[in-house]
N, C-alpha and C positions, 0 to 999 in steps of 0.2 A: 255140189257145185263149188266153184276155186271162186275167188272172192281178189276182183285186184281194185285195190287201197287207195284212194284220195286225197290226202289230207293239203290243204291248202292254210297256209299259215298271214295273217295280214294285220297291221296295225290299227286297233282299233279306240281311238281317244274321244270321249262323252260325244259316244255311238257315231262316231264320225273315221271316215276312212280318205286316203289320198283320191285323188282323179286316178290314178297309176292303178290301185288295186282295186278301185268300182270298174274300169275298164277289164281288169284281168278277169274281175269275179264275171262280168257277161262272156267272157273269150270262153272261162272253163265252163261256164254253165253248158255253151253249144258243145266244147269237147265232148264233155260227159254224156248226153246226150247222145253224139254221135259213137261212144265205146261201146256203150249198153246196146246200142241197137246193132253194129259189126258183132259184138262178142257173147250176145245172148246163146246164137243159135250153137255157139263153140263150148257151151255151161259155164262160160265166165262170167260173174255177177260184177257189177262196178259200184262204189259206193263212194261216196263223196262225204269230206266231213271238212269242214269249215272253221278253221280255229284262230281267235281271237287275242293277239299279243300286247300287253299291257304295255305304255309307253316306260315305262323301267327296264319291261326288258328291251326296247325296241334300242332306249339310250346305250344300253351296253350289249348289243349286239343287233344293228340296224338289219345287216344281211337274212336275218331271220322274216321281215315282215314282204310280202307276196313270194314265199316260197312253197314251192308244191314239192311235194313228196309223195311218190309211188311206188306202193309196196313198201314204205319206208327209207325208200332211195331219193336223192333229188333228182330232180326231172333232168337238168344237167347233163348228170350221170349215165341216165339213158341213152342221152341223145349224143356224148361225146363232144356234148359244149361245156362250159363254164361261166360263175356266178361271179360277174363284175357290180360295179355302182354307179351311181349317175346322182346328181343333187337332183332331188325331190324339191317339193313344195307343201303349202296346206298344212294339213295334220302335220306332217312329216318332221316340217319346220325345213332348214338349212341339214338338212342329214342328207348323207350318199345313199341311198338306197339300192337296195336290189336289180340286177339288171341278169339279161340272156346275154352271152356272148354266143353265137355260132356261125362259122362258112366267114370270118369278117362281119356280123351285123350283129348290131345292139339292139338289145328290144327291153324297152321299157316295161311296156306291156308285153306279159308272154302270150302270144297268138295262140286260135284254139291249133290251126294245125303243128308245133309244135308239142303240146299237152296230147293231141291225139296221136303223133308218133311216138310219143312217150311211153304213153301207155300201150299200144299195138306192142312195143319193142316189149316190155315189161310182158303182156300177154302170152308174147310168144314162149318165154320161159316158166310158165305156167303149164302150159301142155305138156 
């Protein structure tokens, strides 16, 4: 069975995260969910891994925290958008954080149906 990659990356300061990436972590959850159940019957397995960025690193390199990566690609990548910023809040403090750019829109939160185009597009080069 072919195995495609999850890793979702997000700021995490005494167990606290922004609104930005508790919204994302629900958006990817339904993604995922909905990969596994399209790409079961194709022997693609989906795994999902959840990784936790210390605010050290988040101070010298913001754009890291609610970043997903498939297969080890950014989702971006996939999808032939790009990783802009937006001021955050909360955790965050005053920092630019991570945003979607794609088609002209911003998205704070990355929706699950981009995370599931992401991964289909990623899937196909599996086969």
């Amino acid at each position: 069975m072919k195995t495609l990659k999850v890793r979702w990356q997000r700021l995490v300061h005494n167990d606290e995260t922004c609104p930005r990436c508790r919204q994302t972590e629900v958006e990817l959850e339904e993604a995922i969910s909905s990969l596994r159940e399209a790409l079961a019957p194709l022997g693609i397995d989906v795994s999902l891994e959840k990784e936790g960025i210390t605010m050290a690193e988040f101070e010298s390199d913001p754009l890291k925290s609610n970043r997903i990566l498939i297969n080890d690609v950014p989702l971006e990548e996939w999808l032939g958008a790009r990783a802009g910023s937006s001021p955050c809040c909360d955790v965050c403090g005053p920092s630019e954080c991570r945003t979607i750019e794609m088609d002209g829109e911003t998205f704070e939160v990355i929706p699950r149906s981009l995370i599931y185009e992401a991964g289909l597009v990623c899937a196909l080069k599996l086969l």
